[in-house]
N, CA and C atoms as an extended XYZ file, in Angstrom:
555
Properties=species:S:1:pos:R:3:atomname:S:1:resname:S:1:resid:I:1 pbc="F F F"
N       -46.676       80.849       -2.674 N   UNK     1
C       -46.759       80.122       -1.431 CA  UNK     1
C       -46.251       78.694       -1.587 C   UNK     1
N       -46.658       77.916       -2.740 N   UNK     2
C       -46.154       76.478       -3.423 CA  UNK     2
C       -44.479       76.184       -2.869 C   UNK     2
N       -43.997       77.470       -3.638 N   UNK     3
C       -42.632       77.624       -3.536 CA  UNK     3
C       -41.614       77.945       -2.095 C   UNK     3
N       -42.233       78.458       -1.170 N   UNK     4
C       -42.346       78.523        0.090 CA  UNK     4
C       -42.244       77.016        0.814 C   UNK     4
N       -43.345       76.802        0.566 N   UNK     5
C       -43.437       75.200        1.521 CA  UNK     5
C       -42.555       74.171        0.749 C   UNK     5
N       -42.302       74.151       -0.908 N   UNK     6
C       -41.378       73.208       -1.397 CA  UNK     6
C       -40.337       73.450       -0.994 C   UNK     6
N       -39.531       75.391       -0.491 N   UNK     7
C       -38.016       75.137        0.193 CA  UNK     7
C       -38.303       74.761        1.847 C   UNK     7
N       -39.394       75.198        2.492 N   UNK     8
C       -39.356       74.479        3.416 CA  UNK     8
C       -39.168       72.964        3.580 C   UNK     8
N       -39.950       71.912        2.946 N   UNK     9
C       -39.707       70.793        2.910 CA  UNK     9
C       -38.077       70.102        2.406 C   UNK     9
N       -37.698       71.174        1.145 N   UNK    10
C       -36.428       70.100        1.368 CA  UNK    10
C       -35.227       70.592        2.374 C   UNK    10
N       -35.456       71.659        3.096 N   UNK    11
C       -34.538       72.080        3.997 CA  UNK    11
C       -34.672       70.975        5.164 C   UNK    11
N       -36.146       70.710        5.434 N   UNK    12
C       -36.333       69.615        6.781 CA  UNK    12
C       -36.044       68.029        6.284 C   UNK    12
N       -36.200       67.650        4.689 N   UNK    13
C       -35.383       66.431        4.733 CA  UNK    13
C       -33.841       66.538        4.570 C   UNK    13
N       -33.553       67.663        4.273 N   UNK    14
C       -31.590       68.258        4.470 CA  UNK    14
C       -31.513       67.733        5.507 C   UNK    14
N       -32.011       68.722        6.725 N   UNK    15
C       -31.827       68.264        7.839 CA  UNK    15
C       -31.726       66.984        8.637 C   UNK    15
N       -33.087       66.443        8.247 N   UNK    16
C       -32.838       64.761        8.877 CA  UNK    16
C       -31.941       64.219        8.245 C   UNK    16
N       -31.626       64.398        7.067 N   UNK    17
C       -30.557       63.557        6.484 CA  UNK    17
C       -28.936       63.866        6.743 C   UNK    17
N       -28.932       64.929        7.465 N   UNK    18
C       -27.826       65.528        7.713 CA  UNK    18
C       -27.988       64.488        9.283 C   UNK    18
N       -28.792       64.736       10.097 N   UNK    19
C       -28.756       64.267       11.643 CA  UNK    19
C       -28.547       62.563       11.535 C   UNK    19
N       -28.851       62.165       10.454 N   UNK    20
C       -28.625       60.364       10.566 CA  UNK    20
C       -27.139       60.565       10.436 C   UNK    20
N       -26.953       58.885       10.593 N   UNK    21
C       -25.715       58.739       10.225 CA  UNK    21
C       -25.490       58.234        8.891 C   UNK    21
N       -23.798       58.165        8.422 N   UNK    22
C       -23.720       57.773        7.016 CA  UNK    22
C       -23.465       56.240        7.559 C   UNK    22
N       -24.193       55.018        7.169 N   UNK    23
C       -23.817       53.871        7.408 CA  UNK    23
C       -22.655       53.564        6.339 C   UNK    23
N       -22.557       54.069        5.131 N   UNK    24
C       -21.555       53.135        4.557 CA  UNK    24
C       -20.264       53.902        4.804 C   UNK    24
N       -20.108       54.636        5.338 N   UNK    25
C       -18.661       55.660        6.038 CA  UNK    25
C       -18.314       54.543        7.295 C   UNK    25
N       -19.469       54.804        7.942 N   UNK    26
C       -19.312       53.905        9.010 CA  UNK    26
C       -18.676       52.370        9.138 C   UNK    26
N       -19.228       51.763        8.140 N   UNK    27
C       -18.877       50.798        7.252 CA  UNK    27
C       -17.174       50.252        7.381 C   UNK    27
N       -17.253       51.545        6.156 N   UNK    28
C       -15.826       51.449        5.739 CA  UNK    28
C       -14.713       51.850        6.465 C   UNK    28
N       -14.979       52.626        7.988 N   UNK    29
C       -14.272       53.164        8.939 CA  UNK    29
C       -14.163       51.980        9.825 C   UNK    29
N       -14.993       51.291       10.289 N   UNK    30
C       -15.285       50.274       11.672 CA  UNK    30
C       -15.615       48.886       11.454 C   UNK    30
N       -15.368       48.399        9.964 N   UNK    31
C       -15.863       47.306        9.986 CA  UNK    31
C       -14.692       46.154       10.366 C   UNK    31
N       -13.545       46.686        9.890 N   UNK    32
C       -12.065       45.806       10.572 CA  UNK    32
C       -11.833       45.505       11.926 C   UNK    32
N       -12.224       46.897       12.312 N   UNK    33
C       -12.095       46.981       13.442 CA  UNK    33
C       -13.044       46.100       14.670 C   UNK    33
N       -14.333       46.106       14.025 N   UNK    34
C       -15.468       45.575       14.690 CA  UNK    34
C       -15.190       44.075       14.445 C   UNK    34
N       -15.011       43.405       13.433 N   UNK    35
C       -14.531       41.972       13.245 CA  UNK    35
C       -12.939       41.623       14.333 C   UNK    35
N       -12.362       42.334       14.456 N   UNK    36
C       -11.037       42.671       15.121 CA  UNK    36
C       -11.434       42.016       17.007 C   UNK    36
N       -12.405       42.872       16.869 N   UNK    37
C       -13.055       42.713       18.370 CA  UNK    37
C       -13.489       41.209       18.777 C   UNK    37
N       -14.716       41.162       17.425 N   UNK    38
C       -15.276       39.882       17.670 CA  UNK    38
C       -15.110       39.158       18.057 C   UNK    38
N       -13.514       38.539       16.865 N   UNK    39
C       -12.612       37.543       16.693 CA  UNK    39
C       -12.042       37.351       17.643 C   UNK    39
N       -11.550       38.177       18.450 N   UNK    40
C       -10.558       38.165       19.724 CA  UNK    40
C       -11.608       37.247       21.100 C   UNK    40
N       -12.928       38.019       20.689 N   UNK    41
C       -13.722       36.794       21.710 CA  UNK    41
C       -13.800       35.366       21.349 C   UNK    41
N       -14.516       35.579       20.320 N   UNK    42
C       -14.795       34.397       19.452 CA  UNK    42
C       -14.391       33.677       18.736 C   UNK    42
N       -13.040       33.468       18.347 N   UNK    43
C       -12.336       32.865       18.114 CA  UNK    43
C       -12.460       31.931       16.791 C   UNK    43
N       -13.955       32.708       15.650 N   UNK    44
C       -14.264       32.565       14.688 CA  UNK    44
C       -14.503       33.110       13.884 C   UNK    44
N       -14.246       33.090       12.695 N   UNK    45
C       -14.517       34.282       11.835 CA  UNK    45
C       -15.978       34.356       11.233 C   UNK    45
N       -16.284       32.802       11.158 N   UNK    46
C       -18.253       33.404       10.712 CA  UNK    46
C       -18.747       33.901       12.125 C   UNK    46
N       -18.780       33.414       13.208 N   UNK    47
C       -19.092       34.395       14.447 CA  UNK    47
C       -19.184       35.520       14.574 C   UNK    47
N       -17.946       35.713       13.733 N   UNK    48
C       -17.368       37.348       13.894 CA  UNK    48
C       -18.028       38.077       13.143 C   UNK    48
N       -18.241       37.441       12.085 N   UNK    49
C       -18.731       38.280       10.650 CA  UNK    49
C       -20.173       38.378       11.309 C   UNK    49
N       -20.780       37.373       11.862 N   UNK    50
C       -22.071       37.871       12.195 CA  UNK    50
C       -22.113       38.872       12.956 C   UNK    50
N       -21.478       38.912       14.200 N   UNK    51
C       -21.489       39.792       14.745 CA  UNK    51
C       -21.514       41.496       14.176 C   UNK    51
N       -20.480       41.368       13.165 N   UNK    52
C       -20.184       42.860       12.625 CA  UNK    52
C       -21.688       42.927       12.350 C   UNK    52
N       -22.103       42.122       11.446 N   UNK    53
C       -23.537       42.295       10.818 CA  UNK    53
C       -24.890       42.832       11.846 C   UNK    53
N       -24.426       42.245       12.985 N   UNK    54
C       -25.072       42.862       14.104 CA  UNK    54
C       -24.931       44.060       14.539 C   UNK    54
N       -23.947       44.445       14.365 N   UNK    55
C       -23.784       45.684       15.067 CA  UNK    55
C       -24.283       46.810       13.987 C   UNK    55
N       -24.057       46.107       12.592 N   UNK    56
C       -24.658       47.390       11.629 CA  UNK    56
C       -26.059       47.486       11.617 C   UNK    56
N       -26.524       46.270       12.144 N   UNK    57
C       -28.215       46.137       12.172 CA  UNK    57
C       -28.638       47.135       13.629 C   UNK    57
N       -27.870       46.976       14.772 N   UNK    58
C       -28.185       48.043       15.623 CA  UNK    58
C       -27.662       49.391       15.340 C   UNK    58
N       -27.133       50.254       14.246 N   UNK    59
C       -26.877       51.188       13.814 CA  UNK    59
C       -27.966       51.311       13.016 C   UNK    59
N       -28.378       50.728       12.467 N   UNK    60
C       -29.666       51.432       11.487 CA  UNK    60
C       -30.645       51.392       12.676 C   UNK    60
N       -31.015       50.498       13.628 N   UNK    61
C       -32.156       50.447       14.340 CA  UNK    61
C       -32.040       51.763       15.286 C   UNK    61
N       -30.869       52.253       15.690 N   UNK    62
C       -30.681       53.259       16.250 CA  UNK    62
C       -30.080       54.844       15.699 C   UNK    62
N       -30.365       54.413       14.219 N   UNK    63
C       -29.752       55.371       13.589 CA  UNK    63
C       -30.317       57.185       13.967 C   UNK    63
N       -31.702       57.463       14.380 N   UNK    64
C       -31.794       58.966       14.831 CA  UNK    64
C       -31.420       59.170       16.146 C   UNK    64
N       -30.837       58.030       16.965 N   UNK    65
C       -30.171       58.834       18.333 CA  UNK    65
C       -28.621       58.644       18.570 C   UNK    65
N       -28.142       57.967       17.666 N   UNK    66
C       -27.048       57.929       17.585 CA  UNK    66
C       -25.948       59.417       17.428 C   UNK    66
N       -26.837       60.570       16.556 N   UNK    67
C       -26.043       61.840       16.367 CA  UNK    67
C       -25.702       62.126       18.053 C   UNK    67
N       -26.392       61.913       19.158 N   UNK    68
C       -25.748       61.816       20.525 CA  UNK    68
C       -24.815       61.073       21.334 C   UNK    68
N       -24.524       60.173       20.183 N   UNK    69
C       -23.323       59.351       20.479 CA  UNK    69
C       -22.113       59.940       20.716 C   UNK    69
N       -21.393       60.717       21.941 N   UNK    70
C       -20.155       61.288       21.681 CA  UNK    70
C       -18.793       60.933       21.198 C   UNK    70
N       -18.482       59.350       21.196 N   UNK    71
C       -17.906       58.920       20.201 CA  UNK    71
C       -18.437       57.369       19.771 C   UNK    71
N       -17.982       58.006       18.057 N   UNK    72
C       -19.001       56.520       17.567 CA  UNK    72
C       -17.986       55.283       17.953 C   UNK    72
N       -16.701       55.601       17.667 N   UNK    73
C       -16.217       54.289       17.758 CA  UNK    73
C       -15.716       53.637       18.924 C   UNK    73
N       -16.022       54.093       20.216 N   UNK    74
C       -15.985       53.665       21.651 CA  UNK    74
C       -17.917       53.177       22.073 C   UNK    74
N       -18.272       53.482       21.068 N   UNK    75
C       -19.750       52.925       20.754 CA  UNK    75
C       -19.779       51.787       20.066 C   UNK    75
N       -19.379       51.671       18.825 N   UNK    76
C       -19.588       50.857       18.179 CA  UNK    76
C       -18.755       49.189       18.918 C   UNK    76
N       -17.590       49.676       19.485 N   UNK    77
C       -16.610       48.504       19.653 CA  UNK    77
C       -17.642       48.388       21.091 C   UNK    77
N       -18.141       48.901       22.040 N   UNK    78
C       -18.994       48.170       23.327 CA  UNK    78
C       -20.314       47.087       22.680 C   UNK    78
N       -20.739       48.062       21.528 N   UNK    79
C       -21.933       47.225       21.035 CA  UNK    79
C       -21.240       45.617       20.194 C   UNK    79
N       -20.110       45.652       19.609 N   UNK    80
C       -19.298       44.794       19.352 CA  UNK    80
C       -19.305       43.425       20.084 C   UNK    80
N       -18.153       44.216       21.158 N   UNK    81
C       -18.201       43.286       22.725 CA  UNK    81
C       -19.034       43.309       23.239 C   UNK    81
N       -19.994       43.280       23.767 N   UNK    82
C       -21.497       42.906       23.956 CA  UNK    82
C       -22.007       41.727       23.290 C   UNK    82
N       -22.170       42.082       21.929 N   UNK    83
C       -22.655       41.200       21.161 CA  UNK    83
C       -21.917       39.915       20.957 C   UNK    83
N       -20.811       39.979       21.266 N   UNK    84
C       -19.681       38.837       20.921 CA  UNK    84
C       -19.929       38.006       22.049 C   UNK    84
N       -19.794       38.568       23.583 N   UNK    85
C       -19.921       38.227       24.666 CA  UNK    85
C       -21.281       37.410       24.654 C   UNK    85
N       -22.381       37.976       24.118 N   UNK    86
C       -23.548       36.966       24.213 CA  UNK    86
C       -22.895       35.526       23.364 C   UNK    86
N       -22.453       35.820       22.307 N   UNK    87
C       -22.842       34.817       21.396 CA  UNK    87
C       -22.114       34.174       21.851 C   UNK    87
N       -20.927       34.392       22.690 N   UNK    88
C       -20.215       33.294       23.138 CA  UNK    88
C       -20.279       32.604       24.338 C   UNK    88
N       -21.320       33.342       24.871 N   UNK    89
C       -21.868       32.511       26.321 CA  UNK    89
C       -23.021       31.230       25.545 C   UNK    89
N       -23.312       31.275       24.871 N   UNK    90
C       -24.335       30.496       23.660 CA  UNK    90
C       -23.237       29.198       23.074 C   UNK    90
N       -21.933       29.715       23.210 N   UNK    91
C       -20.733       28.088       22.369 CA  UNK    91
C       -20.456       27.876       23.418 C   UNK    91
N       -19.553       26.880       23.203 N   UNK    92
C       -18.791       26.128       24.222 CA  UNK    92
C       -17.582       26.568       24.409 C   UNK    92
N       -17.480       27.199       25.839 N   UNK    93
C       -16.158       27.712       26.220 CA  UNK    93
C       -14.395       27.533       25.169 C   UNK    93
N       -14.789       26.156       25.196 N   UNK    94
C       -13.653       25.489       24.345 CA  UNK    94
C       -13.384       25.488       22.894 C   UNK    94
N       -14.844       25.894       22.710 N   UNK    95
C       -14.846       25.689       21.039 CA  UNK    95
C       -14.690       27.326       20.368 C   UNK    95
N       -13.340       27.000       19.750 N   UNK    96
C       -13.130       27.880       18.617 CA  UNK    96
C       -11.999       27.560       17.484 C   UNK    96
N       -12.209       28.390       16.735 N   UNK    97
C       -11.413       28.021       15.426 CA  UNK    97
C        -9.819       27.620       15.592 C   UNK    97
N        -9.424       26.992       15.336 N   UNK    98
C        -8.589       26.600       15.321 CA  UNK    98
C        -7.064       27.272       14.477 C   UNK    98
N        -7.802       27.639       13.424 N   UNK    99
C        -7.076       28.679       12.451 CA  UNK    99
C        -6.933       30.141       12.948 C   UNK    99
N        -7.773       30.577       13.736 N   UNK   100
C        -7.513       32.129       14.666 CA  UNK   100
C        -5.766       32.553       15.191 C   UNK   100
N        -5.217       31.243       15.473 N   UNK   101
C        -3.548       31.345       15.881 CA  UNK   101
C        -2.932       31.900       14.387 C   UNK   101
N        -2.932       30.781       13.606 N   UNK   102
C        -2.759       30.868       11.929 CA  UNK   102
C        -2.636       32.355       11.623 C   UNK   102
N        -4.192       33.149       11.810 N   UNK   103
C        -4.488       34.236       11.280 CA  UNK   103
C        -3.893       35.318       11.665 C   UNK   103
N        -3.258       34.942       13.070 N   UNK   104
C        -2.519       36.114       13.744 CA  UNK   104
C        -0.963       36.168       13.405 C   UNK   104
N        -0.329       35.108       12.493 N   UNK   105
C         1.006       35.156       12.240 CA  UNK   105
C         0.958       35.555       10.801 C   UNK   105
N         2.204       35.907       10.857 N   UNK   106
C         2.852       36.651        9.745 CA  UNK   106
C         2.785       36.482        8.237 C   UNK   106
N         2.150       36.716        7.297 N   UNK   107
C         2.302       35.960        6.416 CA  UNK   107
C         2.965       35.555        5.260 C   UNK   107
N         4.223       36.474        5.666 N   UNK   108
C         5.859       36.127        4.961 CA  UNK   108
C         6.822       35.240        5.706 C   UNK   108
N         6.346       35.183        6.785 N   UNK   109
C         6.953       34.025        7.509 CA  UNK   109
C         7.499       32.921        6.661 C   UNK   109
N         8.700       32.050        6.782 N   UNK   110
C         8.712       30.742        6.575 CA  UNK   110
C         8.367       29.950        6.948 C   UNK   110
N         8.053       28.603        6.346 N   UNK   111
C         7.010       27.824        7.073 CA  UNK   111
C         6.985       27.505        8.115 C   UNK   111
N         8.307       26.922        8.290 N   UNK   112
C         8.582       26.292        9.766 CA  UNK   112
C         8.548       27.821       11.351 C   UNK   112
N         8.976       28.801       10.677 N   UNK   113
C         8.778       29.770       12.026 CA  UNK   113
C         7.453       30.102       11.901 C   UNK   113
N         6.324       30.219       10.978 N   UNK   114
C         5.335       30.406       10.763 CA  UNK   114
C         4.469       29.139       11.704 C   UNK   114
N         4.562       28.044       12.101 N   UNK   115
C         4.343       26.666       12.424 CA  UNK   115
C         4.960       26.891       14.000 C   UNK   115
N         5.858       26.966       14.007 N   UNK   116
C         6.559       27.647       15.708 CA  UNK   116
C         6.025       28.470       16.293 C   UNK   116
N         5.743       30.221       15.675 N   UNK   117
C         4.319       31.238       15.973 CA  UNK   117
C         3.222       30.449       16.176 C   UNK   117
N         2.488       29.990       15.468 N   UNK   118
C         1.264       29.305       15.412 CA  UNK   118
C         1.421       28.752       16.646 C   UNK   118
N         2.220       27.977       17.163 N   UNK   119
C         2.179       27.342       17.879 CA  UNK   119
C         2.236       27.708       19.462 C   UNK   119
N         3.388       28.827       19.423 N   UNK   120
C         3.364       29.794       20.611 CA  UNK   120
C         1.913       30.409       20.887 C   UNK   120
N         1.691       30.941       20.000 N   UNK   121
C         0.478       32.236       20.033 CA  UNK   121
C        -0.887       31.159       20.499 C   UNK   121
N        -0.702       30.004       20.437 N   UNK   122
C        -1.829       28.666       20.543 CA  UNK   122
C        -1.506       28.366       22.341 C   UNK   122
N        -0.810       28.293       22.705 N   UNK   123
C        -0.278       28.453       23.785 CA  UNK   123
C        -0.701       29.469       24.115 C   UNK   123
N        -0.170       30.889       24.135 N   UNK   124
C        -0.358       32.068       25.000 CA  UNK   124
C        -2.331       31.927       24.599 C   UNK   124
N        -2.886       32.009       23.723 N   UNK   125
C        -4.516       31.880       24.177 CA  UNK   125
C        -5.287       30.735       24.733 C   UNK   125
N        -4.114       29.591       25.067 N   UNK   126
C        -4.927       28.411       25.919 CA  UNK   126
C        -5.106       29.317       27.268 C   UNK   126
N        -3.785       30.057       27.247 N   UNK   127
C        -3.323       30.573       29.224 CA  UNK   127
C        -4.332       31.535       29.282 C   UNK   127
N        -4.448       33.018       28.223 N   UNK   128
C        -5.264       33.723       28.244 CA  UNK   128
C        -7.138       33.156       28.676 C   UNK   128
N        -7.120       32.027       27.753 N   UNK   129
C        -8.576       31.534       28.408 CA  UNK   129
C        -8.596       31.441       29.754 C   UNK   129
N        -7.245       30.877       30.596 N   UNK   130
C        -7.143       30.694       32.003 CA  UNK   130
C        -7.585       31.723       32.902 C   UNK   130
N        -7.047       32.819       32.435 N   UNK   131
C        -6.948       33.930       33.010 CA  UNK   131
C        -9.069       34.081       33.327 C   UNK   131
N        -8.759       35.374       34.476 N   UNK   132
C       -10.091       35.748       35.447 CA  UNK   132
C       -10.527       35.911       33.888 C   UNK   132
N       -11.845       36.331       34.170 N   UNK   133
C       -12.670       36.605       33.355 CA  UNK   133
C       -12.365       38.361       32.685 C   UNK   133
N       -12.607       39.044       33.758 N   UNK   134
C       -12.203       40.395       33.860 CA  UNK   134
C       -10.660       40.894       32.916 C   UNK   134
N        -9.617       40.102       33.861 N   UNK   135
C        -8.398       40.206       33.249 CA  UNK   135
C        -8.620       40.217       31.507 C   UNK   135
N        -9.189       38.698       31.411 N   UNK   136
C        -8.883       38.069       30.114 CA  UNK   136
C        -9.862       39.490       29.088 C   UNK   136
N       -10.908       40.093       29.791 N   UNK   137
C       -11.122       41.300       28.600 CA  UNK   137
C       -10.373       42.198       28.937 C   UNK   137
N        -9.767       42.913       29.591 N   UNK   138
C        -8.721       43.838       29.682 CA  UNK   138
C        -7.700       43.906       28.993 C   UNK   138
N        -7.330       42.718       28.949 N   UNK   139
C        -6.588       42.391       27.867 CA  UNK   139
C        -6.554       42.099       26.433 C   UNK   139
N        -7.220       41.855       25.967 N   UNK   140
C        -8.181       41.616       24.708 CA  UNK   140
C        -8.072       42.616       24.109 C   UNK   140
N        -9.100       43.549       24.908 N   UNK   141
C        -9.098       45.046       24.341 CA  UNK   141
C        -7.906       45.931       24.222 C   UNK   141
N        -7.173       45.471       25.370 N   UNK   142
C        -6.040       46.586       24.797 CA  UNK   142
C        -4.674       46.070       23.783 C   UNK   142
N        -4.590       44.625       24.124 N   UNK   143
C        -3.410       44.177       23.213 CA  UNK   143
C        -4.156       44.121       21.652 C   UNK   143
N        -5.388       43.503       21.625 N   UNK   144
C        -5.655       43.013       20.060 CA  UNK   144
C        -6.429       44.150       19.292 C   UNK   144
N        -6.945       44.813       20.369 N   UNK   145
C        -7.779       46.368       19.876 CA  UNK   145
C        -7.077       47.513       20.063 C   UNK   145
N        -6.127       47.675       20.931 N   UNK   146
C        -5.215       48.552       20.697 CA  UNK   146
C        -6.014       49.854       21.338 C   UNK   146
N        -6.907       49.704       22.468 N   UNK   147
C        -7.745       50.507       22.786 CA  UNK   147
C        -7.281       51.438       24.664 C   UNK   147
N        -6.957       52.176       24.400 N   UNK   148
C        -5.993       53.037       25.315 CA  UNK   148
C        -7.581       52.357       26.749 C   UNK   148
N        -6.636       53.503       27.875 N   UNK   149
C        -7.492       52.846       29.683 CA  UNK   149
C        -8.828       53.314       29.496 C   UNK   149
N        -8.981       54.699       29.133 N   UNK   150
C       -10.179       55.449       28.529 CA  UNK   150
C       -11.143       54.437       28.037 C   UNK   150
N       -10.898       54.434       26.940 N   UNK   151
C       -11.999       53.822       26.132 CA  UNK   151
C       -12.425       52.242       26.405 C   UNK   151
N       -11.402       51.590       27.311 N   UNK   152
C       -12.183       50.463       27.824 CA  UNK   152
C       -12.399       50.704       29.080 C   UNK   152
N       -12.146       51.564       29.982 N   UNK   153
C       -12.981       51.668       30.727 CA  UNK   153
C       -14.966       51.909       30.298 C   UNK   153
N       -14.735       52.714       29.493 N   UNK   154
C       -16.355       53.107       28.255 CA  UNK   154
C       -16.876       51.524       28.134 C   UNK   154
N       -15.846       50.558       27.555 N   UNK   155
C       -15.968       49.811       26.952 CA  UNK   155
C       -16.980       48.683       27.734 C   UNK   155
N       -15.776       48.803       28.910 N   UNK   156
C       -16.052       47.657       30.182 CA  UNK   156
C       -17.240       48.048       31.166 C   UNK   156
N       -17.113       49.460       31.277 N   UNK   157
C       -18.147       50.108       32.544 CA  UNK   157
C       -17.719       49.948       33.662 C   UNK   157
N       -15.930       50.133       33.153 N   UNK   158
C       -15.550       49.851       34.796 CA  UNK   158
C       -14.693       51.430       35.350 C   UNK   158
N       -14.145       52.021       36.056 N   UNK   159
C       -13.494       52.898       35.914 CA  UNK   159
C       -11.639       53.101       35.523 C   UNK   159
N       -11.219       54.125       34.940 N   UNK   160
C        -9.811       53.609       34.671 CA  UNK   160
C        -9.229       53.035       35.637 C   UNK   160
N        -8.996       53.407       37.251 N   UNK   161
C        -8.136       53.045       38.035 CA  UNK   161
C        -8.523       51.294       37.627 C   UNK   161
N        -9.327       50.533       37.833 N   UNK   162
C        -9.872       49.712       38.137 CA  UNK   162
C        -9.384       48.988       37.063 C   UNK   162
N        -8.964       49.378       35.240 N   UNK   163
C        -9.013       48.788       34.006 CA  UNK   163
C        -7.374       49.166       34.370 C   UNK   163
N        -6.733       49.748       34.928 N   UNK   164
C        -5.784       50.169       34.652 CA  UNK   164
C        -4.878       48.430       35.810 C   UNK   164
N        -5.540       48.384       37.083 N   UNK   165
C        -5.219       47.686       37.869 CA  UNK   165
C        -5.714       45.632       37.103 C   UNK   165
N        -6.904       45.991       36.508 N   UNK   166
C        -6.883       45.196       35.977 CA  UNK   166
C        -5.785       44.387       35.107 C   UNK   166
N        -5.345       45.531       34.079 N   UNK   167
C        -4.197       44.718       32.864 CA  UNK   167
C        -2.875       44.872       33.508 C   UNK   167
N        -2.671       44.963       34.629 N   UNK   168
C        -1.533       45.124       35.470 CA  UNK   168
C        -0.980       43.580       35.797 C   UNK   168
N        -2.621       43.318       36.728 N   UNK   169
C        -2.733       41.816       37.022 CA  UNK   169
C        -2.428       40.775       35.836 C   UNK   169
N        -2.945       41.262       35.088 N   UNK   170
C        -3.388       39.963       33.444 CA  UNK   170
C        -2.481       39.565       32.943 C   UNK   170
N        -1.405       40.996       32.591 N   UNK   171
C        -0.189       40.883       32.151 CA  UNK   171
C         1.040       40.095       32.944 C   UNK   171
N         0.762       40.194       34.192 N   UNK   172
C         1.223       39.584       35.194 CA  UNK   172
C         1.325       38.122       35.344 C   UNK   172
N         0.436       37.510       35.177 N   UNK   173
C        -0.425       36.554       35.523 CA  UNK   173
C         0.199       35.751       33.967 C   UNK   173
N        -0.203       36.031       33.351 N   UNK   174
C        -0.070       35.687       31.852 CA  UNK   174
C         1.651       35.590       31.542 C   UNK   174
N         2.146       36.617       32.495 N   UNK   175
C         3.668       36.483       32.045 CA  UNK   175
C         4.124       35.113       32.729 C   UNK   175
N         3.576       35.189       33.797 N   UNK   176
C         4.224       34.083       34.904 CA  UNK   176
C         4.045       32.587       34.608 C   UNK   176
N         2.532       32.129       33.749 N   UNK   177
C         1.748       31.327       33.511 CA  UNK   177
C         2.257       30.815       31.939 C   UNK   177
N         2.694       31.682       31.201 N   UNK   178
C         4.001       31.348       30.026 CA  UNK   178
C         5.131       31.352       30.254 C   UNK   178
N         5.960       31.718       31.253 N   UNK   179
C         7.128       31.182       31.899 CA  UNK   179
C         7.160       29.972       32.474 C   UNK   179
N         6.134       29.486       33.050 N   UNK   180
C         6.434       28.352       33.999 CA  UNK   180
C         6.059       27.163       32.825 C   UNK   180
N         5.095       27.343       31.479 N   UNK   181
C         5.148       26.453       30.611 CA  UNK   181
C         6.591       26.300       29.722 C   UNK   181
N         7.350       27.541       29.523 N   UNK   182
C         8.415       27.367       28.902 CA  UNK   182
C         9.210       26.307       30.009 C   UNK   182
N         9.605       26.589       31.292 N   UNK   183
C        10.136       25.795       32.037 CA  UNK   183
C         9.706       24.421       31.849 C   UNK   183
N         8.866       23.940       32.028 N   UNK   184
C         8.120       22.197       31.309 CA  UNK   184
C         8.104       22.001       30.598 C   UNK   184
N         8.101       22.766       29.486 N   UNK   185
C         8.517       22.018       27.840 CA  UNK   185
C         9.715       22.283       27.771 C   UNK   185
């Protein structure tokens, strides 16, 4: 009978251990990606890093209902943006890293076109701050996250037509709003 209830028992911790998730898969699958997100709000990289750290702390806190998650990583990147979105209603609109332009150029570049990028890409996210609120995540998500209408609609809670009409505008807006600065400088 001993032997009975000892394969019963490790079949039911099989099981739970099968129904969690693997955090360090998870980890190593979403953690670029989740800093990727951050950064694009926050415009810092310790921000960012906290953030990731956040989001792995709500993966363990939610780790037995998560196996109902139908996809983790249109999960993980809302809990992301969420979290980014708070922390940055908490700074000052204006304040962010300065080096975030830097980080987005090339890094075989020569100096001087490397210094020219920097400088453009510093520009196109003064205008992007301009932009609606709405727009400016529509855009976010799909240029720097690379995240198709689907999944930010998930993302946003808005519907595709609506995300789709959104980055229509943004792109729009953003094109017109870096044209008319090229014209003045």
């Amino acid at each position: 009978m001993a032997s009975v209830e000892g394969c019963s028992l490790a079949l039911s911790s099989m099981e739970s251990a099968r129904s969690e998730i693997d955090l360090a898969a998870l980890v190593e699958t979403y953690s670029s990606l989740l800093f990727r997100v951050a950064h694009s709000v926050l415009r810092s990289r310790a921000e960012a890093e906290d953030v990731v750290q956040d989001v792995f702390v709500r993966v363990l806190e939610h780790r037995r209902s998560l196996t109902a998650v139908r996809d983790m990583r249109v999960w993980l990147v809302r809990v992301a943006w969420n979290l980014a979105i708070d922390r940055r209603r908490r700074i000052r609109p204006q304040q962010f890293d300065e080096g975030f332009a830097e980080s987005l150029v090339g890094r075989n570049l020569p100096a001087d076109e490397a210094l020219n990028e920097a400088q453009r890409l510093r520009s196109v996210l003064r205008e992007l701050e301009r932009l609606p609120k709405a727009e400016r995540d529509v855009l976010l998500l799909s240029v720097v996250e690379e995240l198709g209408t689907t999944e930010m609609a998930e993302v946003l809670g808005r519907s595709e037509s609506a995300v789709r009409a959104l980055l229509f505008r943004a792109r729009t807006r953003l094109r017109e709003r870096l044209e008319e600065g090229e014209g003045r400088g």
